[in-house]
C-alpha positions as CSV (number, residue, x, y, z in Angstrom):
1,X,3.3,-9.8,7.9
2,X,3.6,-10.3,4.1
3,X,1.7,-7.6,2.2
4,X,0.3,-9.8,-0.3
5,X,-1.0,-12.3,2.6
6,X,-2.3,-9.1,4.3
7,X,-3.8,-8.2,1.2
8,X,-5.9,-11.0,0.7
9,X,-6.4,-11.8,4.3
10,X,-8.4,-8.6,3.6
11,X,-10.4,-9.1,0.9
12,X,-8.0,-7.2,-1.5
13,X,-7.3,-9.6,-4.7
14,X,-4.9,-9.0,-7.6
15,X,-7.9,-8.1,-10.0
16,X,-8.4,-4.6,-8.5
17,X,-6.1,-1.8,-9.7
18,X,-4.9,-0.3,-6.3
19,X,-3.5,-4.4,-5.4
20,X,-1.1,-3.8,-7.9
21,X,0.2,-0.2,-7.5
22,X,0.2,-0.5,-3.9
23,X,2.7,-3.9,-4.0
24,X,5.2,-1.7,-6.7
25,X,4.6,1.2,-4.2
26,X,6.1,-0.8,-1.0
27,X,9.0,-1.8,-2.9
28,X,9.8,1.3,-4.3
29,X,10.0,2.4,-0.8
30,X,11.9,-0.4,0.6
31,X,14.6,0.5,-2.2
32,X,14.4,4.2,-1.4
33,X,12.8,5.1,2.2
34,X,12.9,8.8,1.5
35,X,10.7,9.1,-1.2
36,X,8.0,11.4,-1.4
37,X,4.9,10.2,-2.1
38,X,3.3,12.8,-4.4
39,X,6.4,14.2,-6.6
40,X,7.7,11.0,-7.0
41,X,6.1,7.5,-5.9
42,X,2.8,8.2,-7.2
43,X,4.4,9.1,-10.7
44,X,6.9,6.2,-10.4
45,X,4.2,4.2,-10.1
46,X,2.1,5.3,-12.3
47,X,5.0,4.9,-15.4
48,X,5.2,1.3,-14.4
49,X,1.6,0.9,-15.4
50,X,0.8,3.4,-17.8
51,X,-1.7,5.7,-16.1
52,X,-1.8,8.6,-13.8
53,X,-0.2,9.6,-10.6
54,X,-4.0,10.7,-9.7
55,X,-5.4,7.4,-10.4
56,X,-2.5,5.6,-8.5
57,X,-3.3,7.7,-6.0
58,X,-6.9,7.5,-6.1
59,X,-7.0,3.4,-6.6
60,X,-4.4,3.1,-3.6
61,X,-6.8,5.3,-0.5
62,X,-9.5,3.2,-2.2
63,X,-7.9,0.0,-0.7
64,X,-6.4,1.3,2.1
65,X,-9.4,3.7,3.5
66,X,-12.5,1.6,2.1
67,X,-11.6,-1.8,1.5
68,X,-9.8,-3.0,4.0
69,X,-11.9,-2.9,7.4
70,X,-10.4,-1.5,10.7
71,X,-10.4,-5.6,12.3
72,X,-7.9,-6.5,9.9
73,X,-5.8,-2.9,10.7
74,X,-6.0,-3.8,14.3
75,X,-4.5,-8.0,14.0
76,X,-1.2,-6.2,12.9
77,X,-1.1,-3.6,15.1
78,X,-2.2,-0.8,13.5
79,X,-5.2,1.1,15.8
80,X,-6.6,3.6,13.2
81,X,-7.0,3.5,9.0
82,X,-3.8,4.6,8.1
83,X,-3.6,7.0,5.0
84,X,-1.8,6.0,2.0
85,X,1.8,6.9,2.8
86,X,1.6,5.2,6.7
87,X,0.0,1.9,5.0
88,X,2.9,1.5,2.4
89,X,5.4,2.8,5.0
90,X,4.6,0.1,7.7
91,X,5.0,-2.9,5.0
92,X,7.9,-1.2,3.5
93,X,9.5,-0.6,6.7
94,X,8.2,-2.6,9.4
95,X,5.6,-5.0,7.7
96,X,8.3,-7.6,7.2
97,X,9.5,-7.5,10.6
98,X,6.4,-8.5,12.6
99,X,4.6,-11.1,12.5
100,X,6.8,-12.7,10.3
């Protein structure tokens, strides 16, 4: 499943912060797997669009913990809202595998 199609599948568009950071965020994974989320995705991130690592952080769980409803979670095979790091993991890693 693409993340952007997942994405707005969802409900999540392109005009809400987290959209943005969290599509940098799965490729910034998919180039380096073993990054760490808070010492260096989150900041990575957050150079790319001139704010904080908090707010990246904080605009990111937004989408994945409030936005997006558990249905949605479940059509891709995921049983439970993920937290930050296992949403951007599973389209990094496996996302683009399934489905797809």
């Amino acid at each position: 499943m693409d993340l952007r199609k997942f994405l707005l599948e969802s409900g999540v568009y392109p005009n809400l912060k987290g959209y943005n950071f969290l599509i940098d965020a799965v490729k910034l994974v998919k180039q380096n797997p073993s990054i760490t989320l808070t010492k260096h995705l989150y900041p990575t991130v957050a150079k790319l669009h001139n704010t904080t690592a908090s707010k990246v952080e904080r605009a990111m769980r937004h989408i994945v913990s409030t936005r997006i409803k558990l249905s949605n979670y479940k059509k891709i095979g995921i049983e439970s809202i993920p937290t930050n790091g296992e949403f951007i993991w599973f389209f990094a890693v496996i996302g683009g595998k399934k489905n797809g």
